[in-house]
MDAnalysis code that builds the backbone (N, CA, C; Angstrom):
import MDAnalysis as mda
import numpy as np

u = mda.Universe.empty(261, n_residues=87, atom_resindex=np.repeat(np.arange(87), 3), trajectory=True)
u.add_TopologyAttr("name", ["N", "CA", "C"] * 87)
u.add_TopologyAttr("resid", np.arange(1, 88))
u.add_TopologyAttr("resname", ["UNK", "UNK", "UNK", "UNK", "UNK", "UNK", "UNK", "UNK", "UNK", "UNK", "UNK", "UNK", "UNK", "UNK", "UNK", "UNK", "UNK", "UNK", "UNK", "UNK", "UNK", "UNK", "UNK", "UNK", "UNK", "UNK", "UNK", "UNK", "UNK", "UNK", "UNK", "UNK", "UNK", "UNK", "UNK", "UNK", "UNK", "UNK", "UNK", "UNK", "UNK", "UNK", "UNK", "UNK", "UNK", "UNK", "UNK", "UNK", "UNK", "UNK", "UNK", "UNK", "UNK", "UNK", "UNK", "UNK", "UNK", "UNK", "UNK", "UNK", "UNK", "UNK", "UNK", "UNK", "UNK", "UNK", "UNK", "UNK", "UNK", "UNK", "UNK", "UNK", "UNK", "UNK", "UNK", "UNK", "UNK", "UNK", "UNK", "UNK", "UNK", "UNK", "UNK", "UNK", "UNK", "UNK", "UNK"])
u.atoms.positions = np.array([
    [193.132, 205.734, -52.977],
    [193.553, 206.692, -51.971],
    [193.280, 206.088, -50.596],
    [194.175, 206.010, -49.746],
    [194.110, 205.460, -48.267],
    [192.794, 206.626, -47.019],
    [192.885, 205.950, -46.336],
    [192.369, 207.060, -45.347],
    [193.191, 207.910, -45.022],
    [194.263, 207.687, -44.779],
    [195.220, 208.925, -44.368],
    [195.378, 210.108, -44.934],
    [195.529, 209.527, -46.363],
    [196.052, 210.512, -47.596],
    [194.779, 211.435, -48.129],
    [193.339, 210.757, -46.993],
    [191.899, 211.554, -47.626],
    [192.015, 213.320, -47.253],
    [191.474, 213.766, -48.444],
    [191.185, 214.843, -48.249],
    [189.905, 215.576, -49.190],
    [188.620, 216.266, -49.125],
    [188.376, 216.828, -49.387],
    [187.719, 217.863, -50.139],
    [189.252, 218.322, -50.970],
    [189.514, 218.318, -51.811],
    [189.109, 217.820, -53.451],
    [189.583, 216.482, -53.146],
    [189.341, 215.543, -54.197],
    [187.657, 215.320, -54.239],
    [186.720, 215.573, -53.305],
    [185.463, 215.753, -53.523],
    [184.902, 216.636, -54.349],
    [185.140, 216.471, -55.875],
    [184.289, 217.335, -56.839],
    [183.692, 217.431, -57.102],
    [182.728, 218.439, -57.475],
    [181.741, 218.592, -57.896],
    [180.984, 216.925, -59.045],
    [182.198, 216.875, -59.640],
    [181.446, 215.053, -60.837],
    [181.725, 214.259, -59.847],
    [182.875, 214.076, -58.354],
    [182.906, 213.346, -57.719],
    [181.663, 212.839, -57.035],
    [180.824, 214.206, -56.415],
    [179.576, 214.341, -55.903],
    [178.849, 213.404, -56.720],
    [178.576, 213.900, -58.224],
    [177.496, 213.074, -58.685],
    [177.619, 212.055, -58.943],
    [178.547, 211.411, -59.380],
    [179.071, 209.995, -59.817],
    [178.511, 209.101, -58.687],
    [178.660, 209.681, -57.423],
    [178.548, 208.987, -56.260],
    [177.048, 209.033, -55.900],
    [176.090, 209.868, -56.425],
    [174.720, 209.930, -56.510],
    [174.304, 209.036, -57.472],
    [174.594, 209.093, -58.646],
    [174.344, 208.103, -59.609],
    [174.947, 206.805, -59.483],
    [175.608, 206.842, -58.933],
    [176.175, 205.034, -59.130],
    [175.084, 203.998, -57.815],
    [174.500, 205.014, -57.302],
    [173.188, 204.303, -55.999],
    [171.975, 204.806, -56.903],
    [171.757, 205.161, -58.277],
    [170.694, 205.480, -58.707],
    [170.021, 206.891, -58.539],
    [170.759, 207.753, -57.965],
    [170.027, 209.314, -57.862],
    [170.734, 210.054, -58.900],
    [169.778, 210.795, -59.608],
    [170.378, 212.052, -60.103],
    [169.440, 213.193, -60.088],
    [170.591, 214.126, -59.530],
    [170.139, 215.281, -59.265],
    [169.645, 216.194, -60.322],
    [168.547, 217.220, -60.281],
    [167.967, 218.204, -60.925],
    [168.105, 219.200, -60.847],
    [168.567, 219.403, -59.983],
    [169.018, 221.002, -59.154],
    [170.777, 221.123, -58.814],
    [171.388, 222.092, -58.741],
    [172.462, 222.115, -58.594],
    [172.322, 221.420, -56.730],
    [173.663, 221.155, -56.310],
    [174.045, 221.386, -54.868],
    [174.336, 222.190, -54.015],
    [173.415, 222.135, -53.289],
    [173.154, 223.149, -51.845],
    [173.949, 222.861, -50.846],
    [175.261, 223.833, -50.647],
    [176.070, 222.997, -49.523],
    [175.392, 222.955, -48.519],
    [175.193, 222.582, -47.128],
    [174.853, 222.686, -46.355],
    [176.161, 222.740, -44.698],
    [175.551, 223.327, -43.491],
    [176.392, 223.717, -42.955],
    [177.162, 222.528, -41.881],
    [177.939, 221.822, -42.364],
    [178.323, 220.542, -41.273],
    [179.808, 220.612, -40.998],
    [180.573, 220.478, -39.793],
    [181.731, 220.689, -39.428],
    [183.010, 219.770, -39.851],
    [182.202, 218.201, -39.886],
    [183.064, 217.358, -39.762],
    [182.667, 216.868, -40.892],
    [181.852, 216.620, -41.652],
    [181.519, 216.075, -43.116],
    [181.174, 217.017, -44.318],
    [180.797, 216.737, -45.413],
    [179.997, 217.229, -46.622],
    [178.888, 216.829, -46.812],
    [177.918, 217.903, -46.376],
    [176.312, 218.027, -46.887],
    [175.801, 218.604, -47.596],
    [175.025, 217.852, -48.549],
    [174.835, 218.765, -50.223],
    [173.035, 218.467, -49.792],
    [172.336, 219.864, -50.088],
    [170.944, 219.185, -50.428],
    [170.482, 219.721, -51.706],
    [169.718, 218.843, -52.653],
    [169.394, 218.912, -53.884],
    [168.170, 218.263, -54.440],
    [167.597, 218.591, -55.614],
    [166.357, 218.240, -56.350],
    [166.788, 216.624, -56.929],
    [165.942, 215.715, -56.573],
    [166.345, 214.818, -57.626],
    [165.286, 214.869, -59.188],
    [165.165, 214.204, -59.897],
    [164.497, 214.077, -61.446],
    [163.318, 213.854, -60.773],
    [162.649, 213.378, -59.790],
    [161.130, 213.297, -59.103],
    [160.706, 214.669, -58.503],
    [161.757, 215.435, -58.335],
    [161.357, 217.001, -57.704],
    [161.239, 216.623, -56.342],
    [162.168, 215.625, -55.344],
    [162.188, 215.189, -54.457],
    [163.381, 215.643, -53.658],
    [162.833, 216.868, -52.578],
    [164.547, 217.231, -52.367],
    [164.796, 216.188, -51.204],
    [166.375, 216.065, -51.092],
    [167.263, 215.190, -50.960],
    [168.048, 215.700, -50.167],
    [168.939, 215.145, -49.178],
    [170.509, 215.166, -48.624],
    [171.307, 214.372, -48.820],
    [172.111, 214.797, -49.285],
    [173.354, 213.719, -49.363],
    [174.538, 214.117, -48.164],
    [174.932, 212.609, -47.704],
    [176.209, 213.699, -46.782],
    [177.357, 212.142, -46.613],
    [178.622, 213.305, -47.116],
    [179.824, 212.487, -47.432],
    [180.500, 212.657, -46.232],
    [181.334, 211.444, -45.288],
    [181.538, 211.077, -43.920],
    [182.752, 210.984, -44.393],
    [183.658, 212.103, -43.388],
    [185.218, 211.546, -42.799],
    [185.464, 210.428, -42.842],
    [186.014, 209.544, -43.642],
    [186.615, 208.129, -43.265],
    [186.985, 207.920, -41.821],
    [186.483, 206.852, -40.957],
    [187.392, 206.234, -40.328],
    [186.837, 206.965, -38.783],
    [185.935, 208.231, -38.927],
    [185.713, 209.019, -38.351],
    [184.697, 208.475, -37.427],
    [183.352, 208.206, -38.002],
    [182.561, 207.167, -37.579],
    [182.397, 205.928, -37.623],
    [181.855, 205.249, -36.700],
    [181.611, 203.803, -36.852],
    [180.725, 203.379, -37.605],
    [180.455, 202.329, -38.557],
    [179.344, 201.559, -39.388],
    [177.908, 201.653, -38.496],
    [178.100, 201.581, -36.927],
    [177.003, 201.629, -35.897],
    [176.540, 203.214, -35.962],
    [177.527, 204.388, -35.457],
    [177.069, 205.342, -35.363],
    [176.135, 205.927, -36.527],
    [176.743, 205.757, -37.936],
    [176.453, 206.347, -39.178],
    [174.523, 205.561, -39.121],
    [174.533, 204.440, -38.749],
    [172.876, 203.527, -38.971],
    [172.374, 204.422, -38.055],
    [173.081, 204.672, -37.241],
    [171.819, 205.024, -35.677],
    [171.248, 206.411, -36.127],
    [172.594, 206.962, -36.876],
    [172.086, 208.559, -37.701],
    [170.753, 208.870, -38.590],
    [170.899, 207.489, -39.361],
    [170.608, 207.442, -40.659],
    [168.734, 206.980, -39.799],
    [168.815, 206.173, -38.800],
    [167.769, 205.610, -38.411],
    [166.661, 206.909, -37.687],
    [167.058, 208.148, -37.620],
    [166.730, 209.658, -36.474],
    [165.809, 209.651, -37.375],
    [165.596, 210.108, -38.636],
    [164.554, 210.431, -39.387],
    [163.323, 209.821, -39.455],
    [163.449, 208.287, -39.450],
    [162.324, 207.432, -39.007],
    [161.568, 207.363, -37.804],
    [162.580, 207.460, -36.608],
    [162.146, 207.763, -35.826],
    [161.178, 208.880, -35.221],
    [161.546, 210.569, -35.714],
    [160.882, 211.542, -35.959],
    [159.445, 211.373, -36.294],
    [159.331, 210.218, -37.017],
    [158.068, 210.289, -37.993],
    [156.855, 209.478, -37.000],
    [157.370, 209.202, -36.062],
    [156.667, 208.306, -35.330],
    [155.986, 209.022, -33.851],
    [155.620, 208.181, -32.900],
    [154.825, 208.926, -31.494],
    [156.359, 208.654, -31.012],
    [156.661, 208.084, -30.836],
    [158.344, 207.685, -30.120],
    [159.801, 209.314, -30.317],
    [158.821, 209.910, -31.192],
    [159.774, 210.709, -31.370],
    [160.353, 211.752, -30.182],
    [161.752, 211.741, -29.392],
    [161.705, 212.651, -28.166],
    [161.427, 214.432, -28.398],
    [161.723, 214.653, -29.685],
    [161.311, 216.308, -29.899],
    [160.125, 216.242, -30.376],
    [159.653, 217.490, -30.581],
    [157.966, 217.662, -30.881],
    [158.270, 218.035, -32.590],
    [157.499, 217.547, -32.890],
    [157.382, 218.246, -34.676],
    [156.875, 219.335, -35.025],
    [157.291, 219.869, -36.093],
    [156.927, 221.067, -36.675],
    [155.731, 221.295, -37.218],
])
């Protein structure tokens, strides 16, 4: 399927997991949609009782840069560097 022709849709429920399991996660808990405008965010239990996010990106939508710098917020959080205050 091209980027153009993406939709959605075709994100099924076995699509979801296939795509968890083929990086080694499987889930324990069903999927928790979660509320995102422009993507799909599922959060769920994995087999460690480790909850999880998964989140499936618009093709084409973001850059390889933006998606790291995303992915990099959480680490950051964890640190004194972090610009919000923690919970």
């Amino acid at each position: 399927m091209s980027d153009a022709q993406f939709s959605y849709e075709h994100l099924t429920p076995d699509a979801l997991l296939d795509a968890l399991e083929s990086v080694g996660i499987r889930p324990e808990s069903g999927l928790l949609a979660l509320n995102s405008y422009e993507n799909r965010v599922y959060q769920f239990q994995d087999e460690e009782r480790r909850r999880l996010v998964t989140k499936f990106y618009r093709p084409q939508r973001w850059s390889r840069e933006q998606i790291l710098e995303e992915h990099a917020l959480p680490e950051i959080c964890r640190t004194p560097k972090c610009p919000w205050p923690s919970r």
